[in-house]
N, CA, C and O atoms as CSV, one atom per row, in Angstrom:
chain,resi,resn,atom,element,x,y,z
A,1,UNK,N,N,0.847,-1.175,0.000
A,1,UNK,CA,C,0.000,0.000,0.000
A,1,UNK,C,C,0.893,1.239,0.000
A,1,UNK,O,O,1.832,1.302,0.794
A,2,UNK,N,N,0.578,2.456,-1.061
A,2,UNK,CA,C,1.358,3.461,-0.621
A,2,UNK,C,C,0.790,4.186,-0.428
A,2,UNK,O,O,-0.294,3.992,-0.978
A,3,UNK,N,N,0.811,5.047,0.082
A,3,UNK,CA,C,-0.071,6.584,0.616
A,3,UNK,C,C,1.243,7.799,0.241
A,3,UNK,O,O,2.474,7.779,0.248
A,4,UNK,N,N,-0.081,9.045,-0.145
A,4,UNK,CA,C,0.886,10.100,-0.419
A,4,UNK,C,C,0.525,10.901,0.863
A,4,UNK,O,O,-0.578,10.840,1.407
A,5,UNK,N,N,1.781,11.813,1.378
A,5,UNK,CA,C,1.242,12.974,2.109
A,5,UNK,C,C,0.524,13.993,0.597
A,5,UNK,O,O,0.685,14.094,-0.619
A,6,UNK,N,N,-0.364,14.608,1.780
A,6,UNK,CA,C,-0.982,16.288,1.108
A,6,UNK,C,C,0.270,17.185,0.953
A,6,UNK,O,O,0.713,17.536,2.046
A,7,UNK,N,N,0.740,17.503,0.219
A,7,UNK,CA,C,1.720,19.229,0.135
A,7,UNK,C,C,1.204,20.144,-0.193
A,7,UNK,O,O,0.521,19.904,-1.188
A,8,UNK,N,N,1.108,21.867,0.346
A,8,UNK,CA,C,0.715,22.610,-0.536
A,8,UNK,C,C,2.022,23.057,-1.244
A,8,UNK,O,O,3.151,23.146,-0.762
A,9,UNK,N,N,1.623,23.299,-2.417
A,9,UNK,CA,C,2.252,23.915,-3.693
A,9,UNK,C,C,2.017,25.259,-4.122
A,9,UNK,O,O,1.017,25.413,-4.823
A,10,UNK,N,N,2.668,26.206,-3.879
A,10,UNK,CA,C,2.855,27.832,-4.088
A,10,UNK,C,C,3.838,27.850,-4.790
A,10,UNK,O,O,4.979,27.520,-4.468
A,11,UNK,N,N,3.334,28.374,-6.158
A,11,UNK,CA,C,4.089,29.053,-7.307
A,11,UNK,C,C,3.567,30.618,-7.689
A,11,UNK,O,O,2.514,31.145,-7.331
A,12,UNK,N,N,4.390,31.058,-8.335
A,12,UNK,CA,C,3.997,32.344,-8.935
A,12,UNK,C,C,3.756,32.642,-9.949
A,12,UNK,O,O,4.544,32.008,-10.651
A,13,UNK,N,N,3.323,33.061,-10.384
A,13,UNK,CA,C,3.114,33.114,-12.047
A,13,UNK,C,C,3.063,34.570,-12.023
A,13,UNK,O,O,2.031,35.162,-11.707
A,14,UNK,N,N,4.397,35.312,-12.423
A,14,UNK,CA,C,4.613,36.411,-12.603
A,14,UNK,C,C,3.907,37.290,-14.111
A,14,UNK,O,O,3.932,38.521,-14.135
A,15,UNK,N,N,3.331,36.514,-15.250
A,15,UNK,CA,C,2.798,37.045,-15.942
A,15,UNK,C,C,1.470,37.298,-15.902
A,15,UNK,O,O,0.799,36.500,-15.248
A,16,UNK,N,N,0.843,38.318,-16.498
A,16,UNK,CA,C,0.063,38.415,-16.157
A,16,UNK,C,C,-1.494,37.803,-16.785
A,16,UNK,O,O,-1.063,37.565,-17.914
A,17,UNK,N,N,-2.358,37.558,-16.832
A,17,UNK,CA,C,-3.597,36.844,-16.996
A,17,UNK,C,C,-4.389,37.224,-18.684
A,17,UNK,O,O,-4.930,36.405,-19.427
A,18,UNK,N,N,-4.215,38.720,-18.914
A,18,UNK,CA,C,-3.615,38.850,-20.384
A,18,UNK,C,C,-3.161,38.544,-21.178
A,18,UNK,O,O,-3.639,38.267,-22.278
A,19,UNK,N,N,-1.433,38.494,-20.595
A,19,UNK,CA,C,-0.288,37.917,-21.763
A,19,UNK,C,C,-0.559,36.512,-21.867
A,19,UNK,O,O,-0.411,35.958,-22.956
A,20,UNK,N,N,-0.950,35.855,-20.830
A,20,UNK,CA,C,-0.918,34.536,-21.223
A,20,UNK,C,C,-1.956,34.312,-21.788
A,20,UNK,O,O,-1.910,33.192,-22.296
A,21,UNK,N,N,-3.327,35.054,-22.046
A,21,UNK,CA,C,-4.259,34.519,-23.162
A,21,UNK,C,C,-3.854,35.376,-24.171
A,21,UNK,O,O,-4.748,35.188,-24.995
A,22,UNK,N,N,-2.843,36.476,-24.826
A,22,UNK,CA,C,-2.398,36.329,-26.126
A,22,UNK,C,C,-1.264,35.544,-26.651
A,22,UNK,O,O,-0.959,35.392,-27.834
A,23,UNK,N,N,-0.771,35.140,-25.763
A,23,UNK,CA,C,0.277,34.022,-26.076
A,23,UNK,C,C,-0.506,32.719,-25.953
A,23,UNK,O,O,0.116,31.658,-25.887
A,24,UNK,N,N,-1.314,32.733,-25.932
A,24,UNK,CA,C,-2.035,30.906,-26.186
A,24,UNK,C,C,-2.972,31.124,-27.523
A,24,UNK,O,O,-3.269,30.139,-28.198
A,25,UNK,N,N,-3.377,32.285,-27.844
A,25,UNK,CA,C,-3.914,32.507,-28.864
A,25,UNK,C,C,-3.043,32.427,-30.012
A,25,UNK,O,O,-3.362,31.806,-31.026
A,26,UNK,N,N,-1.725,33.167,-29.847
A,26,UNK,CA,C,-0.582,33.053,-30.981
A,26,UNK,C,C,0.131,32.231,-31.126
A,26,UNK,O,O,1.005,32.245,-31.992
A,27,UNK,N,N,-0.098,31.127,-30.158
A,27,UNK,CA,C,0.784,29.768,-30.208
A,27,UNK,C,C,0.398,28.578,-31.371
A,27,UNK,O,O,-0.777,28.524,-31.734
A,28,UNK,N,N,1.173,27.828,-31.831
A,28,UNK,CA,C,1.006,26.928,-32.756
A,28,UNK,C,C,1.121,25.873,-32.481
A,28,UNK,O,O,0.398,25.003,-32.967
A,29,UNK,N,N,2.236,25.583,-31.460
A,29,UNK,CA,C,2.758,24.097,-30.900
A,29,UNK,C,C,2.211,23.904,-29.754
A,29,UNK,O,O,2.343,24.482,-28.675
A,30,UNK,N,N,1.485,22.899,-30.143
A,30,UNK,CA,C,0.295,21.635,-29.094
A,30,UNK,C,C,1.399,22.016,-27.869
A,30,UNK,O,O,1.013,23.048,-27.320
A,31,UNK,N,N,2.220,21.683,-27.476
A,31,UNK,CA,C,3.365,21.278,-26.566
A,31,UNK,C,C,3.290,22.630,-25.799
A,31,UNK,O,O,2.950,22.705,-24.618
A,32,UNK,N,N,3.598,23.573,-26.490
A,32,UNK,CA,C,3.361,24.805,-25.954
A,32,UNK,C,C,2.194,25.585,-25.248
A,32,UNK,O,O,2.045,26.126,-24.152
A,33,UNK,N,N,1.555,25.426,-26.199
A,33,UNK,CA,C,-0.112,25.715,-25.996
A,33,UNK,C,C,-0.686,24.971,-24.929
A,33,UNK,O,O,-1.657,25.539,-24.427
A,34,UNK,N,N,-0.398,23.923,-24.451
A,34,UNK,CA,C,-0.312,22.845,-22.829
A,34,UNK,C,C,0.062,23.634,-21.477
A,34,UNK,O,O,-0.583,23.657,-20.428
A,35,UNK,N,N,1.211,24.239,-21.766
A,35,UNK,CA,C,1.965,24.505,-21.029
A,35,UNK,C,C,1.096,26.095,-20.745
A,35,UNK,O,O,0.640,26.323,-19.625
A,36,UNK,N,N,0.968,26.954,-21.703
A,36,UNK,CA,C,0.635,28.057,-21.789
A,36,UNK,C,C,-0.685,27.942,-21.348
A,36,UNK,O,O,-0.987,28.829,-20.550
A,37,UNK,N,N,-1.735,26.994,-21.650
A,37,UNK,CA,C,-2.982,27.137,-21.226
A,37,UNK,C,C,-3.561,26.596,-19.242
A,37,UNK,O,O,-4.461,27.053,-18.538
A,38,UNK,N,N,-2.484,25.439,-18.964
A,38,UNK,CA,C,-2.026,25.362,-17.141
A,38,UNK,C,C,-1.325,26.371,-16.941
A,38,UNK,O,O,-0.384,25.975,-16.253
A,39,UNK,N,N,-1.208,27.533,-17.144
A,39,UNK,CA,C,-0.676,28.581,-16.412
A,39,UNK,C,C,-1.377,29.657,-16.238
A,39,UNK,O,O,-1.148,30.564,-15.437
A,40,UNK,N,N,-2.837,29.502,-17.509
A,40,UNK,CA,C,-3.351,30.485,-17.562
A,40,UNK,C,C,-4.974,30.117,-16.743
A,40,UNK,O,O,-5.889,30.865,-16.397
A,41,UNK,N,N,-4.792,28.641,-16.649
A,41,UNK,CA,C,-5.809,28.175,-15.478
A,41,UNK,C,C,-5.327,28.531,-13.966
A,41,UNK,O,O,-6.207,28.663,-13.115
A,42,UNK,N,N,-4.596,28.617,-13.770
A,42,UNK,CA,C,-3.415,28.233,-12.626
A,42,UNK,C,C,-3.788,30.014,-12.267
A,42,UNK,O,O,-4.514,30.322,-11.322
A,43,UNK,N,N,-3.167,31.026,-13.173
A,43,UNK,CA,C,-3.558,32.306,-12.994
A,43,UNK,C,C,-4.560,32.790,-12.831
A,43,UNK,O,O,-4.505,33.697,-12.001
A,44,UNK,N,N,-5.895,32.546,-13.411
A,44,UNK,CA,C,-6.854,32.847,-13.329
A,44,UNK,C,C,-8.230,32.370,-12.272
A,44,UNK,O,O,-9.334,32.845,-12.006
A,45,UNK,N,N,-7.243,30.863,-11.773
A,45,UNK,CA,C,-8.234,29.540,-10.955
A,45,UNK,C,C,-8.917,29.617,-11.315
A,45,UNK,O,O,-9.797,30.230,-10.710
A,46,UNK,N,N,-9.201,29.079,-12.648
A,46,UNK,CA,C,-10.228,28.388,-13.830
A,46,UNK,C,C,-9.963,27.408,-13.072
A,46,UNK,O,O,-10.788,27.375,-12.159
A,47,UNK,N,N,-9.043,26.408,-12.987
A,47,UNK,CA,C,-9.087,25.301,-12.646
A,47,UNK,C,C,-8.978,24.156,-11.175
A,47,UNK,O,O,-8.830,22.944,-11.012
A,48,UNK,N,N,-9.154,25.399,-10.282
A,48,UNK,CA,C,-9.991,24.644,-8.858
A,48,UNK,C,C,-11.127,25.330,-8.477
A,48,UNK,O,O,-11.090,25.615,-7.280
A,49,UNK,N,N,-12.021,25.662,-8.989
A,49,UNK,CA,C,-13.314,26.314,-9.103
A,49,UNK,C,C,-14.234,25.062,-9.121
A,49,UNK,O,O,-14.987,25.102,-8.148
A,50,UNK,N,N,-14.399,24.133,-9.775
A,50,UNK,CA,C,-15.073,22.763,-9.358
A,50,UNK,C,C,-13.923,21.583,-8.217
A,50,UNK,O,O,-14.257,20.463,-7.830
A,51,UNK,N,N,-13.093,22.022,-8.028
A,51,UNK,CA,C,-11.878,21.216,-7.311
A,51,UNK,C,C,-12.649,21.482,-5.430
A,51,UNK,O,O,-13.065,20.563,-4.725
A,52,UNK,N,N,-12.626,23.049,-5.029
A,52,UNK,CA,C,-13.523,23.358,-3.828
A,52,UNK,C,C,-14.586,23.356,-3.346
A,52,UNK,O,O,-14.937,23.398,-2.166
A,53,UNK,N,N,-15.425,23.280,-4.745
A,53,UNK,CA,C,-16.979,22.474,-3.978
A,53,UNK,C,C,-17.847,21.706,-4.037
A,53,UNK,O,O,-19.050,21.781,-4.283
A,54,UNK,N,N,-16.784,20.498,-3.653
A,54,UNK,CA,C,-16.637,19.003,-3.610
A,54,UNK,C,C,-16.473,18.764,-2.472
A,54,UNK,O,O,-16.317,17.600,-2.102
């Protein structure tokens, strides 16, 4: 059996919530556009908005 501990995880995302939706708009590479679009969830918490009320 393995068990994980909980960690919290604090990052920054020094850009701002803007640049990163014109840089996901002007992006071409899948690979990129991944990367660019979890940062712009991450910035905006698009993506623990159904994660907290659960």
């Amino acid at each position: 059996m393995v068990r994980f501990m909980a960690r919290l995880l604090k990052i920054t995302i020094e850009e701002s919530a803007e640049f990163l939706e014109k840089q996901l708009k002007n992006t071409r590479a899948a690979s990129q556009e991944e990367r660019i679009q979890l940062l712009w969830w991450l910035k905006t918490g698009t993506c623990w908005r159904g994660f907290y009320n659960t």
